[in-house]
N, C-alpha and C positions, 0 to 999 in steps of 0.2 A: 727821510733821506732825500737826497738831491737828483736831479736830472743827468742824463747823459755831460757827460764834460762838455765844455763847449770852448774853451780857450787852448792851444797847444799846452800850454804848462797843465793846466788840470789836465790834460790826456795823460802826460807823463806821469803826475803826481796820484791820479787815479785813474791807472790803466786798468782794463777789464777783460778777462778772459773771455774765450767764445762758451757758450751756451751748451751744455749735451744732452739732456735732461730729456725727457718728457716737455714738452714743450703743450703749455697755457699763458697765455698771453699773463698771469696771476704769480704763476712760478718764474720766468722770464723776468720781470722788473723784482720779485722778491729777490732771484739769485742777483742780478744788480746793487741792489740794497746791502746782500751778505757782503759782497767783495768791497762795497765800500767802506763797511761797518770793517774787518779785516783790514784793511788798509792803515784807516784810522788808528785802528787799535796797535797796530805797529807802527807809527809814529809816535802815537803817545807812548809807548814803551821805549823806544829808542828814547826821547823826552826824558822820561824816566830815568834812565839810564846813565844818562848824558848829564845826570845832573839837573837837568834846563827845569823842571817842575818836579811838583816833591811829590810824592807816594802818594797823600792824598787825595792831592789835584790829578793824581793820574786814576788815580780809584771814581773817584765822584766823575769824570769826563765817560769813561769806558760804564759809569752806571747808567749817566747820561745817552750812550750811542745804546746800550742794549738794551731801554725802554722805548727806543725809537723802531729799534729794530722788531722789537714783540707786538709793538704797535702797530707795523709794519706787516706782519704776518697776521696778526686779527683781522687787519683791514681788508687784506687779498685772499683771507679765508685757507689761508696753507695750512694744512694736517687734519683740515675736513674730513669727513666722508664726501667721494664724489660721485654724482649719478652716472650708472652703469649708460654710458650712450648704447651700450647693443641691445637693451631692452627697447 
């Protein structure tokens, strides 16, 4: 996935909710990632929709964002076990 937006139009186009979570620096850029992967994926569906690309092209793209996305969570280790800090 990409970086914080940096131009006004990507703010718009991928705005980002505030954070609630439990908060690791791991979970934080993964919820990043989610809301962008979301985003996307409602675009391609509107796409869809719209006619603009055929069923396919919206299938194989949204296959495309949700191997990024799992790859995305292997990498930052989300759904781990994580060590007890109170020990």
């Amino acid at each position: 996935m990409t970086d914080t937006p940096q131009s006004p139009k990507d703010h718009l186009l991928y705005a980002q909710g505030h954070y609630h979570g439990d908060f690791t620096p791991q979970d934080l850029v993964f919820n990043a990632n989610l809301q962008e992967f979301a985003t996307k994926i409602s675009y391609i569906c509107g796409l869809e929709t719209g006619g603009k690309i055929s069923a396919q092209d919206a299938y194989d793209q949204i296959k495309h964002l949700w191997k990024e996305l799992t790859q995305s969570k292997e990498a930052l280790g989300i759904g781990e076990p994580r060590a007890n800090s109170e020990e």
